[in-house]
MMTF fields as JSON, N, C-alpha, C and O atoms, coordinates in Angstrom:
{
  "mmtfVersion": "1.0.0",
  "mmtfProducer": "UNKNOWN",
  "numBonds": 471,
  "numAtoms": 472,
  "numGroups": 118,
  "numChains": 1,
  "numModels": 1,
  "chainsPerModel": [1],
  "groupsPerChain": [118],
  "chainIdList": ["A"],
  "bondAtomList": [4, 2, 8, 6, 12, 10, 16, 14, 20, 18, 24, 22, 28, 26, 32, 30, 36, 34, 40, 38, 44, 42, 48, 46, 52, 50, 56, 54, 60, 58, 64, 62, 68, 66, 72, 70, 76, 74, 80, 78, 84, 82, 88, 86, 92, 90, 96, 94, 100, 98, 104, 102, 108, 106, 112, 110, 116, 114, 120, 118, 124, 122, 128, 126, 132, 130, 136, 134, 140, 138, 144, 142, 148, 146, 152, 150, 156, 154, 160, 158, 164, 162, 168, 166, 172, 170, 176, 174, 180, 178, 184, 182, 188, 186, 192, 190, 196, 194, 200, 198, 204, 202, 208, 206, 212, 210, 216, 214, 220, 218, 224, 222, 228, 226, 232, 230, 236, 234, 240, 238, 244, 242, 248, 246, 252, 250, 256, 254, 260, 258, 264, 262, 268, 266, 272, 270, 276, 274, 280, 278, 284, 282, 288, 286, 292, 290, 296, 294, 300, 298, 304, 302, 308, 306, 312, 310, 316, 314, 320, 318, 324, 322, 328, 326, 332, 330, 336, 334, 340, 338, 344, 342, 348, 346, 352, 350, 356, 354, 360, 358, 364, 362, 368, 366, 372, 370, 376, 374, 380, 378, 384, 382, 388, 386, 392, 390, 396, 394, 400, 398, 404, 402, 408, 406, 412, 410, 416, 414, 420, 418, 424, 422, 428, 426, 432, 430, 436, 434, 440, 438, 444, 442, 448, 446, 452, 450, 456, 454, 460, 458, 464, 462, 468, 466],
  "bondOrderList": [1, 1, 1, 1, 1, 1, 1, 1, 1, 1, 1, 1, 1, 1, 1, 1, 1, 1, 1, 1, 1, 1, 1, 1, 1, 1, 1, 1, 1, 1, 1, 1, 1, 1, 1, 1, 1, 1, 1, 1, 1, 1, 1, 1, 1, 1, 1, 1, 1, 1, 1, 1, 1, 1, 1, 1, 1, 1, 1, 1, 1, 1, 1, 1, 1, 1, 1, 1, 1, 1, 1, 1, 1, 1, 1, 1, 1, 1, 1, 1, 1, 1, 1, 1, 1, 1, 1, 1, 1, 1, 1, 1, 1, 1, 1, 1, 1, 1, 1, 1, 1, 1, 1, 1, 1, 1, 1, 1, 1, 1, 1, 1, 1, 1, 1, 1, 1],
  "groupList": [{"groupName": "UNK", "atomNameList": ["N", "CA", "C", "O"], "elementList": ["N", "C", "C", "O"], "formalChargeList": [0, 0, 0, 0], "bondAtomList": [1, 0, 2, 1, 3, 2], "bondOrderList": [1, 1, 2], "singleLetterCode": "X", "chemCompType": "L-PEPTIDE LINKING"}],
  "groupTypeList": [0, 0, 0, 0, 0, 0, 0, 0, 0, 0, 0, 0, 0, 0, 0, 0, 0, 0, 0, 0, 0, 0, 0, 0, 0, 0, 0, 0, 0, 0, 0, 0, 0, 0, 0, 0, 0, 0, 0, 0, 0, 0, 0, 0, 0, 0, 0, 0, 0, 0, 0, 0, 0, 0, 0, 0, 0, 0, 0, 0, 0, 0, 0, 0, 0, 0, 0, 0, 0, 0, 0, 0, 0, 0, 0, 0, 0, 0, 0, 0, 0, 0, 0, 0, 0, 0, 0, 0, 0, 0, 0, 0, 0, 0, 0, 0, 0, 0, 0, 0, 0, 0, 0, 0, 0, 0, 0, 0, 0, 0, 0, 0, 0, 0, 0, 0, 0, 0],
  "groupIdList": [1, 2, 3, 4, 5, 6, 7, 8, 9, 10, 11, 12, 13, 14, 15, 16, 17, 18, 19, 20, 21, 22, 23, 24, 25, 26, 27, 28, 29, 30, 31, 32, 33, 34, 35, 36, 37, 38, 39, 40, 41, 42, 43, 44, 45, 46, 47, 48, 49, 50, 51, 52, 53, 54, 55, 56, 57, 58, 59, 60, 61, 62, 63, 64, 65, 66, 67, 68, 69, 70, 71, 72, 73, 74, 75, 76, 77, 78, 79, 80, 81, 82, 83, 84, 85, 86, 87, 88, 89, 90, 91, 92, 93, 94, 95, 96, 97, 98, 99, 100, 101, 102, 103, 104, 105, 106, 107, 108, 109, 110, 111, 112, 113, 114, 115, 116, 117, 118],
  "secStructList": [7, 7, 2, 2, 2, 2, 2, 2, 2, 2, 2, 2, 2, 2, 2, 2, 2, 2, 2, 2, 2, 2, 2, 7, 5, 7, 7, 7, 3, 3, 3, 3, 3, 6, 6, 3, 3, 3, 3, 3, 3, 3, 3, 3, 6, 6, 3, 3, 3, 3, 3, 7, 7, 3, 3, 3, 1, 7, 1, 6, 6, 7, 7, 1, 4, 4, 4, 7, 7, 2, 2, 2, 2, 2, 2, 2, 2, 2, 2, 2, 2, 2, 2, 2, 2, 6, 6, 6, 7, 7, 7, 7, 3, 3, 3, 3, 3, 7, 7, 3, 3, 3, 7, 7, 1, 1, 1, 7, 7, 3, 3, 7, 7, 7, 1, 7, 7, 7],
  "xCoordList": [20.285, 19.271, 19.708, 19.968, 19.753, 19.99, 18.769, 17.567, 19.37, 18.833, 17.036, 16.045, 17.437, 16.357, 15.154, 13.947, 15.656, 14.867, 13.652, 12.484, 14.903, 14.795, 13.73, 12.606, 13.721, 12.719, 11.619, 10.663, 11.473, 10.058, 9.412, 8.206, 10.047, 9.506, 8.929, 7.87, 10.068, 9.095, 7.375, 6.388, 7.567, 6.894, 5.261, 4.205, 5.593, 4.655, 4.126, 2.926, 5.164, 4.403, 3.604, 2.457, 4.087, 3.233, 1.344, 0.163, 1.984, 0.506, -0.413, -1.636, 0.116, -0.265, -1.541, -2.647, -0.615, -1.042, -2.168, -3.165, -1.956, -2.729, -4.106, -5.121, -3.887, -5.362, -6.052, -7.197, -5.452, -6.604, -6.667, -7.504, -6.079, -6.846, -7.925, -8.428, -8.201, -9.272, -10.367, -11.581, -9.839, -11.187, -11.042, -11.741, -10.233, -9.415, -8.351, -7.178, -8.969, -8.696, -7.822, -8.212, -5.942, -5.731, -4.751, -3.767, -5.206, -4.829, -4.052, -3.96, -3.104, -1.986, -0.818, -1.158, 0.452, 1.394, 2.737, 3.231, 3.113, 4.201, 4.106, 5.055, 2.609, 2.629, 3.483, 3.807, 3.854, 4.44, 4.333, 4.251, 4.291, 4.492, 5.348, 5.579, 5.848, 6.538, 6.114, 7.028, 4.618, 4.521, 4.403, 3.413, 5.159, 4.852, 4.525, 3.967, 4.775, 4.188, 3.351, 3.466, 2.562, 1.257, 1.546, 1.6, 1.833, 2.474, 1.509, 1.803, -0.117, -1.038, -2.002, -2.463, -2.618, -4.242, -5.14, -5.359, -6.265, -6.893, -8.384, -8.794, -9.287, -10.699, -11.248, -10.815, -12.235, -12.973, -14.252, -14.709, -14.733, -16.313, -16.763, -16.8, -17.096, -17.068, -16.033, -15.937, -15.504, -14.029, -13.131, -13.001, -12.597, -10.968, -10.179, -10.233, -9.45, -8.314, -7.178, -6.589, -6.87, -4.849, -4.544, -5.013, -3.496, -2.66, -1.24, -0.641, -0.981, 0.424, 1.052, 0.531, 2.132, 2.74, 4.224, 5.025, 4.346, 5.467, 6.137, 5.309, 7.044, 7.562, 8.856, 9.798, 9.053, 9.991, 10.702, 9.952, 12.012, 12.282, 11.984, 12.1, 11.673, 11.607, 10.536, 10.121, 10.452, 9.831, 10.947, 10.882, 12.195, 13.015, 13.231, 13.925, 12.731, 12.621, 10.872, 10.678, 9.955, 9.25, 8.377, 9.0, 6.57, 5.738, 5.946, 6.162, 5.89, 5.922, 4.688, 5.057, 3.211, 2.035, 2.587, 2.138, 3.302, 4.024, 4.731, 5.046, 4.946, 5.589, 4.615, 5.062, 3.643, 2.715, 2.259, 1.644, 2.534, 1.793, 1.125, 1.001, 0.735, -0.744, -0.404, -0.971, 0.759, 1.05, 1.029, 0.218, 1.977, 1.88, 0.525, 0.601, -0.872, -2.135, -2.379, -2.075, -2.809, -2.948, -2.087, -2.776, -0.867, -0.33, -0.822, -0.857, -1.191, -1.687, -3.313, -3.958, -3.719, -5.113, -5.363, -6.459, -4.249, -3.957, -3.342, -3.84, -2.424, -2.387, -2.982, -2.693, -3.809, -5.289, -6.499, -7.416, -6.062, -7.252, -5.776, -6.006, -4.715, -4.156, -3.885, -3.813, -3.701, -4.318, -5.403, -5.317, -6.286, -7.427, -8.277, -9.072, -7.401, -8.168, -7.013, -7.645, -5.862, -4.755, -5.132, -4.641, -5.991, -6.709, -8.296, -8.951, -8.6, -9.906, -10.455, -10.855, -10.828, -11.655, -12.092, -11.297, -13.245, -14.317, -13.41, -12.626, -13.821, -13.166, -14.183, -13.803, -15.509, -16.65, -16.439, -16.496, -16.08, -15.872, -13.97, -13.375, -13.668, -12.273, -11.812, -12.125, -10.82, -10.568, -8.957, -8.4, -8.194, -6.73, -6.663, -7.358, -5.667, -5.583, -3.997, -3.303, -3.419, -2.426, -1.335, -0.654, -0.997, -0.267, 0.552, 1.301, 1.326, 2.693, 2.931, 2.352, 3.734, 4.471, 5.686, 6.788, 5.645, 7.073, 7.673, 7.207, 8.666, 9.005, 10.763, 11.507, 11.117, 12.299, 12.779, 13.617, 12.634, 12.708, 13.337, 14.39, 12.656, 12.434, 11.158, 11.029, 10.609, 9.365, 8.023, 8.223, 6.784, 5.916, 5.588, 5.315, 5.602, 5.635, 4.542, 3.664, 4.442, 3.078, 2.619, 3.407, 1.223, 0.507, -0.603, -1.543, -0.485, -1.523, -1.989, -1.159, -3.436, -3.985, -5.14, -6.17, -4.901, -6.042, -6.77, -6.292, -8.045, -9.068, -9.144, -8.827, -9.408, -9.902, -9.372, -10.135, -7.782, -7.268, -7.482, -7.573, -7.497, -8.298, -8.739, -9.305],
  "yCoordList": [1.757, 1.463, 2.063, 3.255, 1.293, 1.722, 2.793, 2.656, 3.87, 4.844, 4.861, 5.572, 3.571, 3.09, 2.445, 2.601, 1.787, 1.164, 2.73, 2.862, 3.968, 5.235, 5.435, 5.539, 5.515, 5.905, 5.27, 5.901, 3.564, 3.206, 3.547, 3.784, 3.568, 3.629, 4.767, 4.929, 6.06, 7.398, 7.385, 8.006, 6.354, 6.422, 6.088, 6.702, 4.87, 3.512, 5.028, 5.244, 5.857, 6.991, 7.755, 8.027, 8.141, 9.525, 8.554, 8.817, 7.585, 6.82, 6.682, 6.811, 6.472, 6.308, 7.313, 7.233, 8.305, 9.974, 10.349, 11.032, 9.965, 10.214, 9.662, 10.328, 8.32, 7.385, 8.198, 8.638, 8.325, 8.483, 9.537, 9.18, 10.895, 11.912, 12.245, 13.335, 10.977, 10.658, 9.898, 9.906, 9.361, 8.823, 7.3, 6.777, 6.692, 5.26, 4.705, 5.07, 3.825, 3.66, 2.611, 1.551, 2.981, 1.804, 1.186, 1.736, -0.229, -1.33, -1.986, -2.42, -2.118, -3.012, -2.516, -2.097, -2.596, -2.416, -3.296, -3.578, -3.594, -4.049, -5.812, -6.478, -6.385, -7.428, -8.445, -8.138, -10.049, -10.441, -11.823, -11.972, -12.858, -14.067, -14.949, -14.309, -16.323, -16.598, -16.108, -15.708, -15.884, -15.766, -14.413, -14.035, -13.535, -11.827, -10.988, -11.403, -10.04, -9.006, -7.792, -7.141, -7.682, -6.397, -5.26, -5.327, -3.806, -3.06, -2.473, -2.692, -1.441, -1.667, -2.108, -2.155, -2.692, -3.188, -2.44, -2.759, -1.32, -0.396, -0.706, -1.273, -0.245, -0.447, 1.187, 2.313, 0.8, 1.976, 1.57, 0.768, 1.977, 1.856, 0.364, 0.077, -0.527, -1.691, -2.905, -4.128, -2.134, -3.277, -2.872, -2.091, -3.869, -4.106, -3.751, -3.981, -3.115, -2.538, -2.511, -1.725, -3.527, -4.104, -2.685, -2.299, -2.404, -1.279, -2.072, -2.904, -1.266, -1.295, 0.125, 0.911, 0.452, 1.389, 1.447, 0.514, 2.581, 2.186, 3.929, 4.765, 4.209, 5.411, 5.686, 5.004, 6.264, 6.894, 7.962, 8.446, 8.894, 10.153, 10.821, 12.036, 10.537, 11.128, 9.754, 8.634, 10.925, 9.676, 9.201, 8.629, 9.721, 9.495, 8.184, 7.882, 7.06, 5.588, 4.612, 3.439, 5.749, 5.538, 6.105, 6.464, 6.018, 6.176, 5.149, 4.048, 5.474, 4.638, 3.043, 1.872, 3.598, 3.101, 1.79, 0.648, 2.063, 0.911, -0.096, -1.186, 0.096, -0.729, -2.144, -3.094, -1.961, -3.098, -3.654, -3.067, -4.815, -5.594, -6.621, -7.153, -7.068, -8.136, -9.097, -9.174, -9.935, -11.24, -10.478, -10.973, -8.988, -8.535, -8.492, -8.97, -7.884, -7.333, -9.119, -9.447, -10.274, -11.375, -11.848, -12.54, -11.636, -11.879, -11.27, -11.777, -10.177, -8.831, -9.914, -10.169, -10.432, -10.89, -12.353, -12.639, -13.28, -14.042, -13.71, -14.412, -12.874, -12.418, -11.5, -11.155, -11.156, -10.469, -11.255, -10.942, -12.634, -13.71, -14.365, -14.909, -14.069, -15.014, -13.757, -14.153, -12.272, -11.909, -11.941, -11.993, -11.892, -11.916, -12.757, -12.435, -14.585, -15.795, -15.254, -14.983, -15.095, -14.788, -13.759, -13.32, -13.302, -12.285, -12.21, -11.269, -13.32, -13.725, -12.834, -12.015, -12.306, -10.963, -11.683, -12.17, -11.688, -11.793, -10.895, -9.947, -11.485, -10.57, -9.473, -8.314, -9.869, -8.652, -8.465, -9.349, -6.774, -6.622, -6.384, -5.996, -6.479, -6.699, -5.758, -6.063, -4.268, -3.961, -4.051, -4.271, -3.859, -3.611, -2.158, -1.647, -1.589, 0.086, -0.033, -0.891, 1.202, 1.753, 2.834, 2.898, 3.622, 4.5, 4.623, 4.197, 5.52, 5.823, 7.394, 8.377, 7.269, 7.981, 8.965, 8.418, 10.023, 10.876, 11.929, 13.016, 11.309, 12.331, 12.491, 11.528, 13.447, 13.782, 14.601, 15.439, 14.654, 15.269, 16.635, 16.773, 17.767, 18.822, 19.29, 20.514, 18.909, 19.966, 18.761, 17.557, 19.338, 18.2, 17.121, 17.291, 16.083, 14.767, 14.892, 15.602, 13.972, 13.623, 12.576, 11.671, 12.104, 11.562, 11.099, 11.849, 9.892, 9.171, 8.139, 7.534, 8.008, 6.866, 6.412, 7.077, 5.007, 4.181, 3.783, 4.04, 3.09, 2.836, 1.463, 1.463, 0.199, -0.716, -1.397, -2.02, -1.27, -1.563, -3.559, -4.085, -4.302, -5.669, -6.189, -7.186],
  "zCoordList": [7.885, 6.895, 5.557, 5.394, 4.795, 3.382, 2.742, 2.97, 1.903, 1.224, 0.81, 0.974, 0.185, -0.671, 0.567, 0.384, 1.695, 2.817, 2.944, 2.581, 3.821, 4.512, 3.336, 3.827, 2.051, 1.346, 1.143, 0.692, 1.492, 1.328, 2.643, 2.71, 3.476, 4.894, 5.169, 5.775, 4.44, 4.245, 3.646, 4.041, 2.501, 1.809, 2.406, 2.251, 3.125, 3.745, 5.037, 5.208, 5.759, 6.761, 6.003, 6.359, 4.974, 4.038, 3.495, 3.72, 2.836, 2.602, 3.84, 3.773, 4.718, 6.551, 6.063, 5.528, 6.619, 6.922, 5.597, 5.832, 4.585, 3.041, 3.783, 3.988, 4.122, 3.859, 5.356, 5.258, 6.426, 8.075, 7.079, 6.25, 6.701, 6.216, 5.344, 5.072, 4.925, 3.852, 4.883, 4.676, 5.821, 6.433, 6.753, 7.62, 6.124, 5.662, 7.041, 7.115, 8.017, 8.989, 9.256, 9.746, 8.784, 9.03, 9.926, 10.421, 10.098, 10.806, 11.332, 12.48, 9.932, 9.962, 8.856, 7.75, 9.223, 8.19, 8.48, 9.572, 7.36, 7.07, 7.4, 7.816, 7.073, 7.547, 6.525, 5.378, 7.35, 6.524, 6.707, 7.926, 6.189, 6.01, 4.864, 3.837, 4.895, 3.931, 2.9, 2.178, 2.304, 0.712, 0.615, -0.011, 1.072, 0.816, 1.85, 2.866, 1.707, 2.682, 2.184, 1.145, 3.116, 2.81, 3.429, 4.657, 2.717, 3.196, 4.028, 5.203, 3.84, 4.678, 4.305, 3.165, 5.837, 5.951, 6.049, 7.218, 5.758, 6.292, 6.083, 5.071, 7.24, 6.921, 6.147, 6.388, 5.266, 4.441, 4.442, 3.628, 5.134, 5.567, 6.132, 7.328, 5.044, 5.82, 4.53, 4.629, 3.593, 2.903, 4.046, 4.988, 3.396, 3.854, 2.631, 1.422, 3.441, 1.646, 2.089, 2.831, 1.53, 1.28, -0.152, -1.222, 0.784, -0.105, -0.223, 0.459, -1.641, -1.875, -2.064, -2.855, -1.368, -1.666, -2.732, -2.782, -3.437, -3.968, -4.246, -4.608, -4.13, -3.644, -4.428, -4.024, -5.138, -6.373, -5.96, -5.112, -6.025, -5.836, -7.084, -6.926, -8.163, -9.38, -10.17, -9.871, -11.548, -12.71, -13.695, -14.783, -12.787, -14.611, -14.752, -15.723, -13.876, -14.638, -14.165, -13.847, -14.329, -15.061, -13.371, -12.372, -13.514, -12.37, -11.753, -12.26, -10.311, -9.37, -9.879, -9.965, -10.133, -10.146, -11.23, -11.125, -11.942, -13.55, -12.567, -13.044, -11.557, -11.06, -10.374, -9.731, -10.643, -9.951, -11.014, -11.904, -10.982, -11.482, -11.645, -10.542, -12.247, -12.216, -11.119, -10.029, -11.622, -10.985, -9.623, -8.84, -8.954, -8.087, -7.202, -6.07, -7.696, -7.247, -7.112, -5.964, -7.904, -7.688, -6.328, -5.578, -5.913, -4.817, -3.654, -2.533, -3.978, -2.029, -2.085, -1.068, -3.577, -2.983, -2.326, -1.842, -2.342, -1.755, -0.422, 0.458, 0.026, 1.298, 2.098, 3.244, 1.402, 2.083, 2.68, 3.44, 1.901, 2.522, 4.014, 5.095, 3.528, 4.55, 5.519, 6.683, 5.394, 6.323, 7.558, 8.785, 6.761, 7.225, 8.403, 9.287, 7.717, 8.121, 9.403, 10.424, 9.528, 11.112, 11.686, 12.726, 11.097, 12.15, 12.562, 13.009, 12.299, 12.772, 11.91, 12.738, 10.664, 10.234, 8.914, 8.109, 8.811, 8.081, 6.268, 6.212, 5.475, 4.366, 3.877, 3.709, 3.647, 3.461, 2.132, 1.278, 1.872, 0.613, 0.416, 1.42, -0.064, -0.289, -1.621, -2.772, -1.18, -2.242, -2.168, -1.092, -3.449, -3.43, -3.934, -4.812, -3.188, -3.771, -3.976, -3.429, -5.059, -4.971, -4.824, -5.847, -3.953, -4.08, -4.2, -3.321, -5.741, -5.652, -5.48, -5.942, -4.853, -3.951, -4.691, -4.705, -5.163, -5.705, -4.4, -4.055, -3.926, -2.858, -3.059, -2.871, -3.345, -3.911, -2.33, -2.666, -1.231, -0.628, -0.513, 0.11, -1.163, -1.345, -1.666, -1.643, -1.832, -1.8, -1.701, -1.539, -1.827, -1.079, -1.93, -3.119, -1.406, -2.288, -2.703, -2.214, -4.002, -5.099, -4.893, -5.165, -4.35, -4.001, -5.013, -5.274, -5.561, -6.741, -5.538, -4.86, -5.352, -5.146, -5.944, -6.054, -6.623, -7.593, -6.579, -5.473, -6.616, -6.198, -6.574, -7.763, -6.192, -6.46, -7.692, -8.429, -7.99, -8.961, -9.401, -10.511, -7.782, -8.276, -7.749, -8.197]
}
């Protein structure tokens, strides 16, 4: 596995571990279909919240969080409905969240999560 793989994958466990510790129960990861993949699915009370993770060793080319964007969040919300309808699940309330991730592996990674970014 390439460097960069070993590091989102770190990344996609640490968000894991971030969200059950908050209470954020989730579901599904790394789903995928031709038009994209949803890194996780998690339930939060009674939404559904498609996360994106995105995981940096440093800021020296810029926050992880700059890295999402619009056309991006417009895409997780189209595969959050095509989630959803392949998993028989009702959509309810539907949020998109984001965490980026700074883990330089040395000391404990930095953890940003937005709320309901769309």
């Amino acid at each position: 596995m390439k460097p960069k793989d070993e590091l989102g994958r770190r990344g996609e466990m640490l968000a894991a571990d971030y969200l059950e510790d908050r209470g954020i129960r989730v579901i599904d990861s790394n789903w995928r279909c031709p038009r994209g993949e949803i890194d996780i699915v998690a339930v939060d009370g009674s939404d559904l919240v498609v996360i994106e993770v995105k995981t940096r060793r440093s800021r020296n080319f810029g926050d992880p969080l700059e890295a999402v964007t619009r056309a991006k969040l417009a895409r997780l919300k189209t595969l959050a409905v095509m989630w959803a309808h392949e998993h028989g699940r009702g959509l309810g309330a539907l949020r998109i969240d984001v965490l980026g991730i700074i883990d330089d592996g040395r000391s404990e990674p930095d953890i940003a999560h937005l709320k309901g970014v769309y």
